[in-house]
C-alpha positions in Angstrom: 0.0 0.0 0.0 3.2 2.1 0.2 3.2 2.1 -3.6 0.0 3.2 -3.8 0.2 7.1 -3.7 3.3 7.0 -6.1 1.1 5.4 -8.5 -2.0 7.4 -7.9 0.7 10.3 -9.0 2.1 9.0 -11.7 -1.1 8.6 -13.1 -2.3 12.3 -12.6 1.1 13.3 -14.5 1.3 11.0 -17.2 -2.6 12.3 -17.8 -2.7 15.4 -16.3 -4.2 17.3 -19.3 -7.0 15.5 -19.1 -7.9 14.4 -15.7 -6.6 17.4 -13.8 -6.7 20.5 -15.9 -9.7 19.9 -18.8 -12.7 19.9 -16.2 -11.2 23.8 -15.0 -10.7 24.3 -18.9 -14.9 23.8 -19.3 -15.7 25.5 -16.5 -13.9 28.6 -17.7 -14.8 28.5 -20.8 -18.5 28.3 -19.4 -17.7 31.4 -17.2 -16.1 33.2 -19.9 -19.6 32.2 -21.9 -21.5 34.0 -19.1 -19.7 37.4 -19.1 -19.7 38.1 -22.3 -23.7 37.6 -22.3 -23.8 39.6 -19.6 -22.0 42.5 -21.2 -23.3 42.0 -24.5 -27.5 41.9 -23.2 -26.7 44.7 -20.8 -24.8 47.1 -23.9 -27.3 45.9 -26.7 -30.1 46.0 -24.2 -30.9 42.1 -25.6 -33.9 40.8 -23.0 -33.6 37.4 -24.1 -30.9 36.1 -22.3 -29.7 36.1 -18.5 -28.4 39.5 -18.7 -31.2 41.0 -20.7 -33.7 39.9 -18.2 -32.2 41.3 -15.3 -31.6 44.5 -17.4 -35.8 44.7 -18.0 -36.6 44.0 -14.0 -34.0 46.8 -12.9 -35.9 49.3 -15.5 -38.6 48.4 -13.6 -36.9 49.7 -10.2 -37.8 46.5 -8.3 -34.7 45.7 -6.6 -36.7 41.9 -5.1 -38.0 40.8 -8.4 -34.0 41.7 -9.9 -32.2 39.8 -7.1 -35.4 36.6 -7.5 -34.4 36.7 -11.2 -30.5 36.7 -11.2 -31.1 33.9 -8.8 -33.2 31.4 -10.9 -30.9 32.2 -13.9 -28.1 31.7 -12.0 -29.3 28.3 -10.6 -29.9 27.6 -14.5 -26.4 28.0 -15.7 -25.1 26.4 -12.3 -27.3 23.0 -13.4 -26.2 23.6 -17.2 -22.3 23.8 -16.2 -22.5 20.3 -13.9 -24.0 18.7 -16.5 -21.5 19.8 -19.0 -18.8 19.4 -16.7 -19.5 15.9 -15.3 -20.3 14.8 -19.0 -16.6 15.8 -20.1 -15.3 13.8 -17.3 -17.0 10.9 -18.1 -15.5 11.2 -21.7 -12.5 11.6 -20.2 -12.3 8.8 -18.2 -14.2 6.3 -20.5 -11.1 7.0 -22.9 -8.5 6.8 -20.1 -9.9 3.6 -19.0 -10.0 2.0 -22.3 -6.1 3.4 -23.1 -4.5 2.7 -19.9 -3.5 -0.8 -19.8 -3.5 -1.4 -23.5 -0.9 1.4 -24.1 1.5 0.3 -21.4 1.5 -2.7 -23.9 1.7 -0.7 -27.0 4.6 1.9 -26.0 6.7 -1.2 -23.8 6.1 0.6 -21.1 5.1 -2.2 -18.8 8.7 -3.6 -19.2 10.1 -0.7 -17.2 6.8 -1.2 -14.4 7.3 -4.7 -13.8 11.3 -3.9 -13.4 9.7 -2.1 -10.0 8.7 -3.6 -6.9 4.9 -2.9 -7.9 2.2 -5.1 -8.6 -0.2 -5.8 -11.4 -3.0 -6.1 -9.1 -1.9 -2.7 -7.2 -1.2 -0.9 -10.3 -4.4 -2.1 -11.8 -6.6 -1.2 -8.8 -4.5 2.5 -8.6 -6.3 3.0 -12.0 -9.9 1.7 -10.9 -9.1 4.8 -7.9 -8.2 7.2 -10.7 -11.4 6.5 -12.6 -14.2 5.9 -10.0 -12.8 8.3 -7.4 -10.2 10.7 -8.8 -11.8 12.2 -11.6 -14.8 12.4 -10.3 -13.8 14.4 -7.3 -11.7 16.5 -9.5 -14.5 17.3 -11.8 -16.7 18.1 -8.4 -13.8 20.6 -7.6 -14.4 22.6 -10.9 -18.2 22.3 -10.7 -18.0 24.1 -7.0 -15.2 26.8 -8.6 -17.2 27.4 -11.4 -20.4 28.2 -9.8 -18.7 30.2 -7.1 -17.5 32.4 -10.3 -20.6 32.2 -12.2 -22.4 33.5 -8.9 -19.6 36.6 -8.7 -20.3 37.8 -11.7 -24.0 37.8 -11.5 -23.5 39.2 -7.9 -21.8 42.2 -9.5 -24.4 43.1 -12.8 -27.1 42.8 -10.0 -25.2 45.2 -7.5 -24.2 47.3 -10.4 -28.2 47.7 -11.4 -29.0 49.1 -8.1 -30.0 45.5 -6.2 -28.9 44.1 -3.1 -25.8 42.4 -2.7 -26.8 41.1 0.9 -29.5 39.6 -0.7 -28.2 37.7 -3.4 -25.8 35.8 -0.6 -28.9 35.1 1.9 -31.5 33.4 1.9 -32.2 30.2 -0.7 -28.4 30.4 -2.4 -30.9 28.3 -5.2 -27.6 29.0 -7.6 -25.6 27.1 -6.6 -25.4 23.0 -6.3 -25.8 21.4 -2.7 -22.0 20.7 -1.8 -23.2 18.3 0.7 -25.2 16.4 -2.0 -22.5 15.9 -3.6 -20.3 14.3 -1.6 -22.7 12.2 -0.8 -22.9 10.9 -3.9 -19.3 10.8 -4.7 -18.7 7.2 -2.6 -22.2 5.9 -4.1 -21.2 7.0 -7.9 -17.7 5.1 -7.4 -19.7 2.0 -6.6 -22.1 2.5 -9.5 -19.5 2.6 -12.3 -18.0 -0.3 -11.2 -19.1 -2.5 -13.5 -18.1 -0.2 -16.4 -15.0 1.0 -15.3 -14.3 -2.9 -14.6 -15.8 -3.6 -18.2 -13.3 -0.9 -19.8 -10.3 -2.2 -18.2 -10.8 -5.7 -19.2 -11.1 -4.7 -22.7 -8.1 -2.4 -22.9 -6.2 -5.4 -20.9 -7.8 -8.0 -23.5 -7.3 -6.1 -26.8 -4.4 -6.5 -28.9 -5.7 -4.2 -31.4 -8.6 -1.4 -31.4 -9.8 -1.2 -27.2 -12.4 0.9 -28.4 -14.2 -2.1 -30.8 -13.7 -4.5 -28.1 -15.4 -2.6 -25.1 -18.1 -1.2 -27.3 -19.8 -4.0 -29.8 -20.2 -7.2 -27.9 -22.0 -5.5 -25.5 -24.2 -3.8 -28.2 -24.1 -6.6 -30.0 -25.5 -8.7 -27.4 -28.4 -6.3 -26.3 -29.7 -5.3 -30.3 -30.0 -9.7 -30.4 -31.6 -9.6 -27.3 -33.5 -7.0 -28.7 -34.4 -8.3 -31.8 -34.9 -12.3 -31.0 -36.3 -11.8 -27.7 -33.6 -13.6 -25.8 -34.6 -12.6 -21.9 -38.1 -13.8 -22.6 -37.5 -17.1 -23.5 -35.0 -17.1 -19.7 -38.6 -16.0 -18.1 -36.6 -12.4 -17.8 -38.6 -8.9 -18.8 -38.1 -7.8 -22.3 -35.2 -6.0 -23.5 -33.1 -6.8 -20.3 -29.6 -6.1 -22.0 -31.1 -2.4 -23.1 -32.5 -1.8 -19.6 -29.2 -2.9 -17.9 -27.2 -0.6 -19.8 -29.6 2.5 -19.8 -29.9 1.9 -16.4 -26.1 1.7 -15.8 -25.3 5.0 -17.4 -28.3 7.2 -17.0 -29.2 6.7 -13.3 -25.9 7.5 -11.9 -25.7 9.2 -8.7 -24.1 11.9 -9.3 -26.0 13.7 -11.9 -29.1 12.8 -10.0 -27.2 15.0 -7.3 -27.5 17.8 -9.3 -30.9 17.6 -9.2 -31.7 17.4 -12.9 -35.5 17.4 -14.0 -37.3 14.4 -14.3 -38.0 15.7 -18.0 -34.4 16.2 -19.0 -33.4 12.5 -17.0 -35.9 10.8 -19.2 -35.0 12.7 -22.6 -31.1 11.8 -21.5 -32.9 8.4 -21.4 -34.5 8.0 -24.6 -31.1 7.7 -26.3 -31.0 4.1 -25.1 -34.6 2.5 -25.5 -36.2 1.7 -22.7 -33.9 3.1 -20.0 -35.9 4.5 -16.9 -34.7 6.7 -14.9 -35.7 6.9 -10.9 -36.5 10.4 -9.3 -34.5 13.0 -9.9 -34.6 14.4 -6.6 -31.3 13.2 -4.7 -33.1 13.9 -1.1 -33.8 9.8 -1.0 -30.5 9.0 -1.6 -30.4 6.0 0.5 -32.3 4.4 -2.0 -29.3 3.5 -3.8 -28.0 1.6 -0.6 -31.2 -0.5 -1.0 -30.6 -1.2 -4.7 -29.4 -5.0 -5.7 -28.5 -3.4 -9.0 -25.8 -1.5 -7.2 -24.7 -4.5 -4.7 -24.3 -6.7 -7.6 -22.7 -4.7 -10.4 -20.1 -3.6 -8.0 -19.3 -7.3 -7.2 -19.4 -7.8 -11.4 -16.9 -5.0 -11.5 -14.5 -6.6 -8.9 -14.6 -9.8 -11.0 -14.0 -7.7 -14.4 -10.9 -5.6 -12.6 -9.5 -9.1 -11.2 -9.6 -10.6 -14.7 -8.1 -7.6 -16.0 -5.3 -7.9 -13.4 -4.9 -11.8 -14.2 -4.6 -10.7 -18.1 -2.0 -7.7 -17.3 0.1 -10.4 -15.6 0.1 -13.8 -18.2 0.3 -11.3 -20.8 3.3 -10.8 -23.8 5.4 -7.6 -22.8 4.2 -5.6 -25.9 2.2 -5.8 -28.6 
């Protein structure tokens, strides 16, 4: 366990671009976003967008219905930037998981690992943390920084309007995400992806060519026959069980549902994989998760996907 934090670093600077700096990258590009439709609604006097509306309620001289306003939109863009921010994290780490153990193959690499006193299993497992845990907490990091930032600047157009600074920091802070939600559903999310993180690692620890092929068509493949010769029906299983499985998998994480997304938007997210169904959207029942066998047993299918990836890593040729 010694080794482990040298790992866990060498990790972080081998993919520090991605992991470390490209969530803060998003979210300042989304601030940046914000302040120039702030100046541009406030100097074209445009009342379509978030600046343009809180330009037409200070006209009216109501300081309340200005501060009630900058509030919702900020809460808006606070919702839009986790989404966008968690999403490039989980494109992120999908590719990082699929490249990690394949290219230690591909560049020789794992000659000069093994030459350490390092495990495959501890080297695997320092990956699993990376993926599951690292990023993720990272990406929670910029969500919090950016929303801090997004709420700044629409702290100053509303105090610059005439409205009340005091105001905007008490009361429902509606802008930005519960911090506390979210670390709650840090631990639960590393559970959930489990099985795909597992999943991902097999195949870049399997594949000698093309990870990406590997980790993505057999399990298509499987659920579109499943889906078109009705495979789970004839194992007295409910129709579609491959489809389900996976929507379930990817659109009912917890962290998202942290962010308290709207059952609408959950179930549109949903409809890119037919028949995934979403739970509520509201993270306030979060123990629900705890009762879940989904999440019990595709954590325990993830262990057994990350221990065959570690028995793979170790029988296999030193480069491909």
């Amino acid at each position: 366990m010694n080794h482990l934090l040298p790992l866990l670093k060498r990790e972080m600077n081998e993919h520090r671009g991605g992991l470390l700096l490209t969530p803060f990258i998003v979210g300042g590009v989304l601030v940046l976003f914000l302040i120039l439709g702030l100046i541009t609604s406030l100097t074209l006097k445009i009342q379509t967008s978030f600046g343009g509306e809180i330009a037409r309620y200070a006209l009216q001289s109501n300081p309340e219905l200005l501060v009630i306003t900058a509030k919702k939109a900020l809460q808006a863009f606070g919702l839009a930037a986790a989404a966008i921010i968690n999403l490039t994290c989980a494109i992120v780490v999908f590719f990082y998981c699929l490249g990690t153990l394949y290219d230690d193959r591909r560049d020789r690499s794992i000659l000069f690992w093994r030459s350490l006193p390092v495990s495959d299993a501890l080297t695997v497992w320092s990956k699993v943390l990376i993926a599951a845990v690292v990023a993720p907490s990272i990406a929670f990091v910029a969500v919090i920084a950016t929303q801090v930032l997004m709420w700044i600047a629409g702290s100053v157009v509303v105090l610059s309007m005439g409205g009340s600074l005091k105001a905007m920091f008490t009361g429902d802070l509606a802008g930005l995400t519960s911090v506390a939600r979210h670390l709650v559903a840090l631990p639960l999310h590393a559970l959930w992806v489990l099985p795909l993180v597992g999943w991902l690692l097999l195949a870049s620890a399997f594949a000698k060519s093309k990870p990406f092929l590997w980790a993505v068509l057999p399990p298509l493949g499987v659920a579109i026959a499943d889906s078109w010769f009705d495979v789970t029906s004839t194992l007295s299983l409910p129709k579609n069980t491959v489809f389900k499985l996976i929507g379930e998998r990817i659109f009912n994480d917890p962290l998202p549902m942290a962010a308290n997304l709207s059952q609408e938007g959950v179930r549109l997210a949903g409809s890119l994989i037919p028949f995934a169904a979403a739970p509520s959207s509201v993270f306030s029942d979060w123990p629900v998760y705890l009762q879940m066998s989904s999440l019990w047993i595709g954590a325990l299918l993830g262990v057994a996907m990350i221990v065959a990836s570690v028995y793979l890593r170790r029988k296999s040729e030193d480069a491909y």
